[in-house]
DOVO-150921 format. One record per residue (C-alpha): x, y, z; residue number from 1; chain; residue in one letter. Coordinates in Angstrom, 3 decimals, padded with zeros to 6 digits. Layout:
N
<node x="X" y="Y" z="Z" i="NUM" ch="A" aa="A"/>
...
//
This chain:
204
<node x="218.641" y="070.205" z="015.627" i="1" ch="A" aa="X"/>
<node x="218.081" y="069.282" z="019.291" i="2" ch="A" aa="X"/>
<node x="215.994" y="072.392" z="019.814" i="3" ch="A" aa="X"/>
<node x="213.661" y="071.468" z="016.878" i="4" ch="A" aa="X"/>
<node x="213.327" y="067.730" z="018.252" i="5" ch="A" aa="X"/>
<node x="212.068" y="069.129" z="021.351" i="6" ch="A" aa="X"/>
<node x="210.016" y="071.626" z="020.045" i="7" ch="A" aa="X"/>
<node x="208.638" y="068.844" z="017.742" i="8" ch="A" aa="X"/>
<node x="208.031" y="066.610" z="021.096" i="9" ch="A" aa="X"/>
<node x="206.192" y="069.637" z="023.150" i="10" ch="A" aa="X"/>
<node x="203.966" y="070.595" z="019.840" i="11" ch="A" aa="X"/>
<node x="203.295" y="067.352" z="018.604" i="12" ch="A" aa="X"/>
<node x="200.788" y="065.951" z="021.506" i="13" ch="A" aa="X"/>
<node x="199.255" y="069.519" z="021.659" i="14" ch="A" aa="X"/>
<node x="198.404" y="069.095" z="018.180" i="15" ch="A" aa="X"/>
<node x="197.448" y="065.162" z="018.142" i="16" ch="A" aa="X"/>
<node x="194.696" y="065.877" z="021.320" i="17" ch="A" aa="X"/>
<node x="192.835" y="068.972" z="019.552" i="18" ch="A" aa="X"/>
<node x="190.709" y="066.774" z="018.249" i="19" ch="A" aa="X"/>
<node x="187.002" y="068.029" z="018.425" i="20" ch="A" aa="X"/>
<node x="184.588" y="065.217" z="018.552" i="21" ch="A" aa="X"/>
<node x="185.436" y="063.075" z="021.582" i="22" ch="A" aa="X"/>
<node x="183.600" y="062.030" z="024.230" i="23" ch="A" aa="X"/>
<node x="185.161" y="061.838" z="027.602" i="24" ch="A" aa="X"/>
<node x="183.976" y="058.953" z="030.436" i="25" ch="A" aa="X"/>
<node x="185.616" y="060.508" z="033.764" i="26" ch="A" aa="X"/>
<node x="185.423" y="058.288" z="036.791" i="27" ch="A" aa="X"/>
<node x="186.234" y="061.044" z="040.277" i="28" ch="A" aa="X"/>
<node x="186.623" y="060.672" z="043.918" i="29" ch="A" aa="X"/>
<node x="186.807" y="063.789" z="045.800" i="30" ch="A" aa="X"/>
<node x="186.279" y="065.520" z="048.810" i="31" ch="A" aa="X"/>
<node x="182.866" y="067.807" z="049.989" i="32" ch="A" aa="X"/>
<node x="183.060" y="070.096" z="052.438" i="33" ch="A" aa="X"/>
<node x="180.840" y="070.510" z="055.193" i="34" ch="A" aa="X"/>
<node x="177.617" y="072.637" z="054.611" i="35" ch="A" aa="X"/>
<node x="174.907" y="073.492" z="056.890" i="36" ch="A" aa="X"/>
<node x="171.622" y="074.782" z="056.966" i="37" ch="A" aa="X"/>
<node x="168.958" y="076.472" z="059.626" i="38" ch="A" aa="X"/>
<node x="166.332" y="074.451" z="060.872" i="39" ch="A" aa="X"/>
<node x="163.235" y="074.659" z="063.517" i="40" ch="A" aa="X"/>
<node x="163.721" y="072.032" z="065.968" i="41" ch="A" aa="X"/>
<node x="160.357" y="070.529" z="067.969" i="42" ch="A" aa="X"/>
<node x="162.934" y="070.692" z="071.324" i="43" ch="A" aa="X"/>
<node x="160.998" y="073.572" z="072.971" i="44" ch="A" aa="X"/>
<node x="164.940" y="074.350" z="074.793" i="45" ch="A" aa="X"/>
<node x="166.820" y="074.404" z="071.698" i="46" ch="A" aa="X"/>
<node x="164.056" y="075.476" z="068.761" i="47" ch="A" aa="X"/>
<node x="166.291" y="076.979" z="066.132" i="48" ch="A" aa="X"/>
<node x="169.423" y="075.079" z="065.210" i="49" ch="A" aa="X"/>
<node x="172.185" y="075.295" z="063.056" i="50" ch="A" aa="X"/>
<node x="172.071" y="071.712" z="061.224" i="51" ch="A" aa="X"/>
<node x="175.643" y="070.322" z="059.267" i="52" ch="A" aa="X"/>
<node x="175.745" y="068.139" z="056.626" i="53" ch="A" aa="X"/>
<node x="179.525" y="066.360" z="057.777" i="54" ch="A" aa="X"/>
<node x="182.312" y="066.721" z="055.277" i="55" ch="A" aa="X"/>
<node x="183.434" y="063.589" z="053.700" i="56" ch="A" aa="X"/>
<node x="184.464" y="061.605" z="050.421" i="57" ch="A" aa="X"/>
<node x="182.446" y="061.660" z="047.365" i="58" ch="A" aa="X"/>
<node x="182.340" y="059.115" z="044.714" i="59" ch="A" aa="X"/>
<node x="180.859" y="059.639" z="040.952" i="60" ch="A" aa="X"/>
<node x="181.479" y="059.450" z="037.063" i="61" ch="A" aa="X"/>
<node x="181.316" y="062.266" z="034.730" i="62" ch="A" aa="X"/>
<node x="180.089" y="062.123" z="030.764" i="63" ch="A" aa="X"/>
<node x="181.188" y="064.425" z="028.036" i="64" ch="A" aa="X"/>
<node x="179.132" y="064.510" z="024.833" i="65" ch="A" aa="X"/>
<node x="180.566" y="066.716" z="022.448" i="66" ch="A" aa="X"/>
<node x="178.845" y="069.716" z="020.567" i="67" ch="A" aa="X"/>
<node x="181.149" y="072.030" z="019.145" i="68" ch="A" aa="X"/>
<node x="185.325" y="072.184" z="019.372" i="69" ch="A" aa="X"/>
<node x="185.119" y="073.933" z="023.050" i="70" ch="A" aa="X"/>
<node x="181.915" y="072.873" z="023.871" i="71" ch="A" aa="X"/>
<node x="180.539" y="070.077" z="025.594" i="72" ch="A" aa="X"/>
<node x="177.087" y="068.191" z="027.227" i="73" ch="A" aa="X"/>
<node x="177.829" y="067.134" z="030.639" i="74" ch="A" aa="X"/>
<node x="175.809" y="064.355" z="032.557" i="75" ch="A" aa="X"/>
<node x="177.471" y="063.955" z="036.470" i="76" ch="A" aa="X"/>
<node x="176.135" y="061.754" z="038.763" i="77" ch="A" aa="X"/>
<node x="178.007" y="061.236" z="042.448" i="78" ch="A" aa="X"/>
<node x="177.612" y="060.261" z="046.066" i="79" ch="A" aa="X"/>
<node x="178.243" y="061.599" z="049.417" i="80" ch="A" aa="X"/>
<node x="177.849" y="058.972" z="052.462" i="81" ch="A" aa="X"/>
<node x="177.826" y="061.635" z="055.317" i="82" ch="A" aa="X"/>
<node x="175.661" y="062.674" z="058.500" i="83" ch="A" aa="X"/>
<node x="173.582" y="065.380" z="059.942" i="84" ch="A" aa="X"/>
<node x="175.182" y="066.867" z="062.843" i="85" ch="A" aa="X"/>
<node x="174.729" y="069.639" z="065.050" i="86" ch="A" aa="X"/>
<node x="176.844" y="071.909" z="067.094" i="87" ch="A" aa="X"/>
<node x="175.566" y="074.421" z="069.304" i="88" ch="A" aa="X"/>
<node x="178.728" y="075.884" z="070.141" i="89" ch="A" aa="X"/>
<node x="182.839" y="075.295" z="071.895" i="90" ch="A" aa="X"/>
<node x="181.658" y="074.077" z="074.748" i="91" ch="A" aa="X"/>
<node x="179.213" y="072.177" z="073.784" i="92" ch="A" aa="X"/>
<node x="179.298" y="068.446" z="072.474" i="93" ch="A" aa="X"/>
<node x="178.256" y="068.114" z="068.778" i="94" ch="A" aa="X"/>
<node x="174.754" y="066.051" z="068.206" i="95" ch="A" aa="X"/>
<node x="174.794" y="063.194" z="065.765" i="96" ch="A" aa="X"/>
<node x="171.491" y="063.211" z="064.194" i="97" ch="A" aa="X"/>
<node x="171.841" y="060.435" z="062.375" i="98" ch="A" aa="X"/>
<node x="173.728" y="059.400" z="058.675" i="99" ch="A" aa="X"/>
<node x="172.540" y="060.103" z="055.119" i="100" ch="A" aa="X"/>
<node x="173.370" y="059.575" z="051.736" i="101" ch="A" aa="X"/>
<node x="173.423" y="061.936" z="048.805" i="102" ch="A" aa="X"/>
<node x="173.044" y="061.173" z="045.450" i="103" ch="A" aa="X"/>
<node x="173.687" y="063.681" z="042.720" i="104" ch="A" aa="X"/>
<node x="172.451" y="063.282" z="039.438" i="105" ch="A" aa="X"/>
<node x="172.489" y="066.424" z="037.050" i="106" ch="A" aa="X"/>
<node x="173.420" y="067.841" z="032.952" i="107" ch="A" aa="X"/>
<node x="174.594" y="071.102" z="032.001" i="108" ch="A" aa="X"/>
<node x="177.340" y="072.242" z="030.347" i="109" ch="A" aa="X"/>
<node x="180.867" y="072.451" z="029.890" i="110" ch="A" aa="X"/>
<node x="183.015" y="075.258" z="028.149" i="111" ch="A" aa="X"/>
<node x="186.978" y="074.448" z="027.893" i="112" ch="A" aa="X"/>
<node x="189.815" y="076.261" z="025.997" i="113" ch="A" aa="X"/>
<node x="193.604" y="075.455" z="026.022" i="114" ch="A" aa="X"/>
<node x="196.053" y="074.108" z="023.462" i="115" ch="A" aa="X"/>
<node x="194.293" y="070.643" z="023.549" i="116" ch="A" aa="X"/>
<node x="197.112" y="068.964" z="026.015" i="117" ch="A" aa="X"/>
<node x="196.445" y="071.509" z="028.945" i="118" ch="A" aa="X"/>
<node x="192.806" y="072.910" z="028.790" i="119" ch="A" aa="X"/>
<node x="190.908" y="074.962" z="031.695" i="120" ch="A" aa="X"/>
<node x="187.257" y="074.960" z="031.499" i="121" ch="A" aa="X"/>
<node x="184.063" y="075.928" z="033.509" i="122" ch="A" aa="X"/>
<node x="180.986" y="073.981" z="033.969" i="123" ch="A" aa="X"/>
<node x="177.279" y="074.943" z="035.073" i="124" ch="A" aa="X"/>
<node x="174.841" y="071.830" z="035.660" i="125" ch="A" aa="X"/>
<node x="171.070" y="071.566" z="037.567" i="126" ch="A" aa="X"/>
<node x="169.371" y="068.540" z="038.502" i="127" ch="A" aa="X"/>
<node x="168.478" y="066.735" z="041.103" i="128" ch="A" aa="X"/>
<node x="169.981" y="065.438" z="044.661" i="129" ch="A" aa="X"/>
<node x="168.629" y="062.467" z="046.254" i="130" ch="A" aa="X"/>
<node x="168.689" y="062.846" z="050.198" i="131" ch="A" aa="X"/>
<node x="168.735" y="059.489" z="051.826" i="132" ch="A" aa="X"/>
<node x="168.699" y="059.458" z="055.696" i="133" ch="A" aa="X"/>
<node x="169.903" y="056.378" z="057.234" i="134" ch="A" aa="X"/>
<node x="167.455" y="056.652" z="060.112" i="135" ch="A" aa="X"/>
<node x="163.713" y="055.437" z="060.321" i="136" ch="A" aa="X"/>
<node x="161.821" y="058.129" z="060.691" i="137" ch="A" aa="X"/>
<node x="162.377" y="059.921" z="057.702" i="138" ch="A" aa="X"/>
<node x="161.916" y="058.731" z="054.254" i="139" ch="A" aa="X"/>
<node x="164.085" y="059.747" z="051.015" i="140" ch="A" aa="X"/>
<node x="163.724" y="062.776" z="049.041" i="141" ch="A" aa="X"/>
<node x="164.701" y="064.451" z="045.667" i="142" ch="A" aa="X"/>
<node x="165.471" y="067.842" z="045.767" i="143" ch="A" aa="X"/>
<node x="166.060" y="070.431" z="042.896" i="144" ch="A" aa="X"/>
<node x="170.129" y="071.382" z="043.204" i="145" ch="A" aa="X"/>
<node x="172.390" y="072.501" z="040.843" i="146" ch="A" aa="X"/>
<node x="176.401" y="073.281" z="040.528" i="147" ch="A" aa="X"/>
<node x="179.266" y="075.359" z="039.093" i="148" ch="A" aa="X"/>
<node x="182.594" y="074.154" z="039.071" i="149" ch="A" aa="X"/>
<node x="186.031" y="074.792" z="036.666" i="150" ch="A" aa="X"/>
<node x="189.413" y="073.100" z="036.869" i="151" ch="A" aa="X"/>
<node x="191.833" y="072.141" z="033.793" i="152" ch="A" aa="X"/>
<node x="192.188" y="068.825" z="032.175" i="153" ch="A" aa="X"/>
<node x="195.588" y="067.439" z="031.587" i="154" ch="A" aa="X"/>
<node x="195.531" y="064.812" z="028.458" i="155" ch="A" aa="X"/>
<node x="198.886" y="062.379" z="028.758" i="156" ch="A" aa="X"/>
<node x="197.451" y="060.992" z="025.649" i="157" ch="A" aa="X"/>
<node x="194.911" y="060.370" z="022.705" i="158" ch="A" aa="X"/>
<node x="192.382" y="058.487" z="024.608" i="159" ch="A" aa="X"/>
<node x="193.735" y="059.687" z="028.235" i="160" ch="A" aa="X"/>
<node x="194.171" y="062.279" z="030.665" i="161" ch="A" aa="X"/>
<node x="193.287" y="063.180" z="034.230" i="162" ch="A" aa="X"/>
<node x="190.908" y="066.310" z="035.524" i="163" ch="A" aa="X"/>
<node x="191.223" y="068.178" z="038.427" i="164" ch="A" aa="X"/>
<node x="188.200" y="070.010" z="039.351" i="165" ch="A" aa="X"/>
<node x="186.844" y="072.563" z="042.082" i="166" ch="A" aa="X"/>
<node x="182.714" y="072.571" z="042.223" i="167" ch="A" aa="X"/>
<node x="180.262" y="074.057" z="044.423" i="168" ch="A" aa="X"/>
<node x="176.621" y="072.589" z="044.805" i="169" ch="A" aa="X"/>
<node x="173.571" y="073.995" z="046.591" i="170" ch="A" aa="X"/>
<node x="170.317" y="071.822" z="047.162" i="171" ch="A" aa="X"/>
<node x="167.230" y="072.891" z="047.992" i="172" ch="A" aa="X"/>
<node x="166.025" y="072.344" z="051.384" i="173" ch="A" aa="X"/>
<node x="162.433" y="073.172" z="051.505" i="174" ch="A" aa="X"/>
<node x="161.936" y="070.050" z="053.906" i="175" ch="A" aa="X"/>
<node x="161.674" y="068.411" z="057.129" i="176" ch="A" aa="X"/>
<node x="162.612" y="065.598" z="059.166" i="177" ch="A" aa="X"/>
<node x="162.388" y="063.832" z="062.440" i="178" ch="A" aa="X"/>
<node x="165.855" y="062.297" z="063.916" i="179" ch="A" aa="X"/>
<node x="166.410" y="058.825" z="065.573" i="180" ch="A" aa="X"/>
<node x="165.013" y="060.041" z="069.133" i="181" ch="A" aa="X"/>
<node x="161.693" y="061.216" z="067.593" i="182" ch="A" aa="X"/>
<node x="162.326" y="065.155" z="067.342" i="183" ch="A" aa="X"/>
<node x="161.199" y="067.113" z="064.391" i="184" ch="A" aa="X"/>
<node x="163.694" y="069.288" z="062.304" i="185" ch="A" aa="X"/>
<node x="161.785" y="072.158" z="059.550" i="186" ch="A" aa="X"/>
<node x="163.736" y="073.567" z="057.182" i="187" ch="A" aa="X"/>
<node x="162.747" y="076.255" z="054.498" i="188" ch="A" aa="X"/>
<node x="166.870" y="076.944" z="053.719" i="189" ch="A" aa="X"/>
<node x="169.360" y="075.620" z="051.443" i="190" ch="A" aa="X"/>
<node x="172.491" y="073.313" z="051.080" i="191" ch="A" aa="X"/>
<node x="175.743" y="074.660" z="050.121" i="192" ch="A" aa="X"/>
<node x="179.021" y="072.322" z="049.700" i="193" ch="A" aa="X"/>
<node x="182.135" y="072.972" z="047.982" i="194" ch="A" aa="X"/>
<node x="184.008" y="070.170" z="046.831" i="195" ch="A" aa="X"/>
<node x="187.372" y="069.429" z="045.116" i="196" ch="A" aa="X"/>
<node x="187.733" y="066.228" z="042.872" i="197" ch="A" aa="X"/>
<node x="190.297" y="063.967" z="040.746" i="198" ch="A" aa="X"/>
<node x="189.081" y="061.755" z="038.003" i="199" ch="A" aa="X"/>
<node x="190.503" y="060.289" z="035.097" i="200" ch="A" aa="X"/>
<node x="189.692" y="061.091" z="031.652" i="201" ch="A" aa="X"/>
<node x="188.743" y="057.997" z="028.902" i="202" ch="A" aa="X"/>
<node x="188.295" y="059.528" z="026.133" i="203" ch="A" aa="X"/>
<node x="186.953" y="057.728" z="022.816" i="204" ch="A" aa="X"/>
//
């Protein structure tokens, strides 16, 4: 009889949370890794450098719409308050050219499977990345990127549960900038970042 209780208790949730039909509000914090990109530099000593976008926190919200039992429309939006560094090597001190912000706003898709308390799932999204430099000389730009990512959500309830996600972006880069002691940076490369996020799952 105690067997069957708990057997009851394990099965029960599993059952109560396949519910196709919900959508999911997620806010996440997380952490990017550092990317970097190749640019051609107007210092006639150092022309070609290796520019870094700095790791740091990101901040965002995720939204599920619902279009089949496993399937799902995803809308993320998120921001990374970082800088553009460069290091030219070990002995050599690393070059802040000054801080930017990136904004991430993209939709795609979402495919999860599981027994509705534990489900893994990959996502695929494109949009667009807002590049914000924090420096005068350069003014903000929208950039095509796009993202894959996959993780598992973990539902403690009807109308709650918490994601844990790993994603990687890349931006495109086709752009150029001058940094806060006037010298020009030319980029025809792109921006990749891997990042691994938390968030917590509203459901409704």
């Amino acid at each position: 009889m105690r067997r069957a209780f708990f057997v009851f208790v394990l099965l029960f949730p599993a059952a109560a949370f396949a519910q196709p039909g919900r959508f999911e509000l997620t806010p996440t914090a997380g952490y990017r890794l550092e990317g970097d990109f190749n640019a051609r530099s107007s210092d006639a000593f150092d022309p070609d450098l290796n520019v870094k976008v700095d790791a740091s926190a990101t901040f965002g919200v995720l939204f599920d719409i619902p279009l089949a039992p496993s399937w799902q429309l995803e809308i993320l939006a998120n921001r990374q308050r970082s800088e553009f560094i460069v290091d030219r090597g070990l002995l050599t001190p690393t070059t802040t050219l000054g801080d930017v912000d990136l904004t991430v706003l993209q939709a795609g898709f979402l495919f999860q499977w599981g027994d509705g308390q534990v489900d893994p799932f990959i996502t695929a999204a494109a949009g667009l990345t807002r590049i914000d430099p924090k420096f005068n000389e350069l003014a903000s730009d929208d950039r095509f990127s796009a993202s894959v990512g996959g993780g598992v959500k973990i539902y403690f309830g009807e109308n709650i549960g918490l994601r844990l996600e790993g994603r990687g972006y890349w931006t495109d880069l086709d752009t150029g900038f001058d940094d806060n002691r006037h010298r020009r940076y030319d980029s025809r490369d792109g921006l990749f970042q891997g990042e691994g996020s938390v968030g917590l799952i509203i459901a409704f």
